[in-house]
N, C-alpha and C positions, 0 to 999 in steps of 0.2 A: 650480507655482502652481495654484491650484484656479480652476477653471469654473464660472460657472454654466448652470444647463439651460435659460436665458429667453434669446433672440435673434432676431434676424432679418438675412438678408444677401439679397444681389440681384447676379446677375453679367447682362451682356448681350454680344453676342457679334453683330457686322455685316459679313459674309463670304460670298461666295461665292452669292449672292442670298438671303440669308436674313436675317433680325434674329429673333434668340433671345433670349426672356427666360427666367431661372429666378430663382425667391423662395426660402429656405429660411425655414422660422418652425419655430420649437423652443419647450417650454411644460414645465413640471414633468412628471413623471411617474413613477411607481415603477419599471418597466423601461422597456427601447425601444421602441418603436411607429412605425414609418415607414410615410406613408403619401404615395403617389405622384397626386400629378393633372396626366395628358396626355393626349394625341389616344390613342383605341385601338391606331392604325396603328404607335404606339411601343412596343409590348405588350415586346416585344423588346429591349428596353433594360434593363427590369425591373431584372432580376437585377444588371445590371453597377451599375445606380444604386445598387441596395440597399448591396452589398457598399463601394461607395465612403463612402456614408453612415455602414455602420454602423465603419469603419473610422476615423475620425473622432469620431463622436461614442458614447458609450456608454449615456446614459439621455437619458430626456426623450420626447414626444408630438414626433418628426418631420413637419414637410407639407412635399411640393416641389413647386411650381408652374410650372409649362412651359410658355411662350408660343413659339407659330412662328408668324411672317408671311413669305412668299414677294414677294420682290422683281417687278414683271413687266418681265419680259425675254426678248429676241428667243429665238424657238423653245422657249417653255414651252409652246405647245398648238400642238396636230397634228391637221390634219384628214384625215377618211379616209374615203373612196367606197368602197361596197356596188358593185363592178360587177356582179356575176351579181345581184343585186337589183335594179340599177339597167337591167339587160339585158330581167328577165321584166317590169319595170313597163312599159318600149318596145312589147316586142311587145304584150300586153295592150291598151294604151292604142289602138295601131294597129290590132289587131284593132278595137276598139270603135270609133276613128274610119273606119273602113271600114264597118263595118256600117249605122253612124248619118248616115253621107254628109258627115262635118265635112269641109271641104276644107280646115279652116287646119293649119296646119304645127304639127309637136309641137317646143318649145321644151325647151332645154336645162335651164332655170329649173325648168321645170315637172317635171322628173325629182328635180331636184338637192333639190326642197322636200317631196317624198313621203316618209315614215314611212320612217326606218334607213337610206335612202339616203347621207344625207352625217354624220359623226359629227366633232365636237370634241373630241378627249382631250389632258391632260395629259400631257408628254413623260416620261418613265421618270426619278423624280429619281434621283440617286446614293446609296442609302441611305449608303454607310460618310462621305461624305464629313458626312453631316448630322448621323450619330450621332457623327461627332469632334464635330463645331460642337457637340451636345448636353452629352458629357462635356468639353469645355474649359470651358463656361458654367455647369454646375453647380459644376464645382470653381473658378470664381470667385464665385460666392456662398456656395460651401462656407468659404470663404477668408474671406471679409467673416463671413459668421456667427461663426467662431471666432475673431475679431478683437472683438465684440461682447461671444463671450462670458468670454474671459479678463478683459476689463475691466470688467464686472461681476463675476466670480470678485477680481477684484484688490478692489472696492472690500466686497465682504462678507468678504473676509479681515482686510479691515483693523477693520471693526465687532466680528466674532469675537476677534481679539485684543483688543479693548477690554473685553469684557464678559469672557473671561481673566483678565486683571489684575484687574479688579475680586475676583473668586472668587476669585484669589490671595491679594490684601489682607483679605479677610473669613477668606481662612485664616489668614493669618500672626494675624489678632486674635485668632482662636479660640484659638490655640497659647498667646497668652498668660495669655487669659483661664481655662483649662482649670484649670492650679496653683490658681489661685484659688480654685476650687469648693470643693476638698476643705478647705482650711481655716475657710471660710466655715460648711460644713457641718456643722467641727466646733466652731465658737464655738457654732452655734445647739442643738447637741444638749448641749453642757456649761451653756448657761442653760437651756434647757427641764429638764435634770436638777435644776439647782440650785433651782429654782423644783419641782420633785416632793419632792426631799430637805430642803428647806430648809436650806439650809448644810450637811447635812450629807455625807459625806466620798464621793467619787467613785471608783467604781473606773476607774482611768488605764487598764489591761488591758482592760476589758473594753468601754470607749469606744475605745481603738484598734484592739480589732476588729472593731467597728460600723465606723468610719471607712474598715477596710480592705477590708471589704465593700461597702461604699458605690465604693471606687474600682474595685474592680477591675469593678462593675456598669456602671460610668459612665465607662469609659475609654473614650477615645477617638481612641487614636496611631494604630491598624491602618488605621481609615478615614480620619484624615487622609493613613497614606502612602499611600495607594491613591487616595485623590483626589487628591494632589499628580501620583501615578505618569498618573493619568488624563490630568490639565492639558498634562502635558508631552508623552504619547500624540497629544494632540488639536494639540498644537501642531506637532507635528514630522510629521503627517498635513498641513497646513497648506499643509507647502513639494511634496508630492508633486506627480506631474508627472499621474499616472493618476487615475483617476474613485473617491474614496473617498469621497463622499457618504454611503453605506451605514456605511462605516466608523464616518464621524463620528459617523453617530445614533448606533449602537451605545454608546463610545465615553460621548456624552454623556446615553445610558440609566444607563447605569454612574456616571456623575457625579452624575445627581441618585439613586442609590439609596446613592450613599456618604453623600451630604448628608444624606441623608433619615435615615440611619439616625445621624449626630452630634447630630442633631436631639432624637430619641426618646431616646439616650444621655446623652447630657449631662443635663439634664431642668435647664437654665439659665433664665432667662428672656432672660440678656444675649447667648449663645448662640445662643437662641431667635431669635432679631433678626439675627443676621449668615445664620447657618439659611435664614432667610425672605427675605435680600437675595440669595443663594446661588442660590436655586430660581427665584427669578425670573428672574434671570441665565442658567441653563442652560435656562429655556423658552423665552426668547428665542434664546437658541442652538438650541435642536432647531427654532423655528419657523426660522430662515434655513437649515440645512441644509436642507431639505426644496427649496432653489432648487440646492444643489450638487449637478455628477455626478458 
């Protein structure tokens, strides 16, 4: 069943002190294009997200968006004493209260609050454990998007076959209507004659070679099979499982240039009108492919 390239999915992932969010949002587009937004510190992911993406999806303007918030919990941050800092700032200080004659006492505080003496860092997180939590949460909104987007692939499959049928039925009328021309054709060139001759006597020969000439100018079987050969092309692309978007346009390039050219052939008027219901039909169709991947 066919996709379309319009979606969005969202997976979340609350584990291990983390809550992960990833959005996937997908939008027309002639190739792939995937484009990542995370912390820089996930530079290193890159590649592995790319490859997940592009294996999934085949066309379309990709954005993934990557939320991390860190739980707080006992022993995320470590603190950590400068002592050979915290050593030269003692002596120092002693020298100087010697000198200056302070008698009060040098206070522990007063070390601990001096520039690089005392530091607060962040405990060393697990990167492997984060980067699973990352690829499990993407491949659940991987999951939601492609859920999204079959079901919209399901309901422009179904508008596509409608506008099918239709170009079928304006075929099947063409088919009928086509015998008709030529005799048509040939009542109006036997009065225009009768009306030059005045009654007088006709050559049969030489009118049925006008006639024959006329048909074989204004036939029109080839392109009808080739447009039928099309219809059922486009239809049986329809049930693929793979990204033939591409295909289709192609496909229904070919459709309106068969039409196109019944059109200019025939040289009907009543023709002309099923012709014109026809084109419209498959612009409609090349505009909704342009959503299929």
């Amino acid at each position: 069943m066919i996709k379309s390239m319009t979606g969005y999915g969202i997976g979340e992932t609350k584990r291990d002190g983390y809550h992960i969010t990833a959005e996937l949002k997908t939008v027309n587009h002639r190739y792939s294009n995937i484009y990542l937004h995370m912390p820089g510190h996930l530079l290193s992911l890159e590649s592995t997200l790319q490859k997940m993406l592009k294996e999934k999806l085949d066309r379309g303007r990709i954005d993934l968006y990557l939320k991390i918030e860190e739980d707080e919990v006992e022993g995320a941050y470590i603190p950590k004493i400068n002592h050979e800092l915290a050593k030269s700032y003692y002596n120092e200080l002693t020298v100087l209260q010697n000198n200056l004659g302070f008698a009060e006492e040098l206070k522990i505080e007063t070390l601990i609050s001096l520039p690089e003496v005392l530091k607060v860092k962040e405990a060393d997180q697990n990167e492997e454990i984060l980067h699973d939590l990352i690829v499990e949460t993407v491949k659940k909104s991987l999951d939601s998007l492609l859920e999204m987007r079959v079901h919209e692939g399901t309901e422009l499959c179904y508008d596509l076959i409608q506008r099918l049928d239709i170009i079928e039925r304006e075929v099947e009328q063409i088919k009928l209507r086509a015998p008709q021309i030529l005799e048509e054709y040939k009542a109006r060139m036997r009065d225009r004659i009768n009306e030059i001759l005045d009654d007088m006597s006709i050559d049969d020969d030489r009118l049925a070679m006008e006639v024959a000439i006329l048909a074989e100018r204004s036939c029109i079987n080839e392109e009808l099979v080739r447009l039928m050969s099309h219809l059922g092309q486009f239809r049986k692309n329809l049930d693929s499982t793979e990204a033939v978007g591409r295909k289709l346009d192609f496909i229904a390039q070919e459709m309106y240039r068969e039409t196109n050219t019944i059109g200019s052939k025939a040289n009907d008027s009543v023709i002309s009108n099923y012709v014109v219901n026809m084109k419209s039909e498959i612009d409609k169709i090349r505009e909704q492919i342009q959503n299929i991947e």
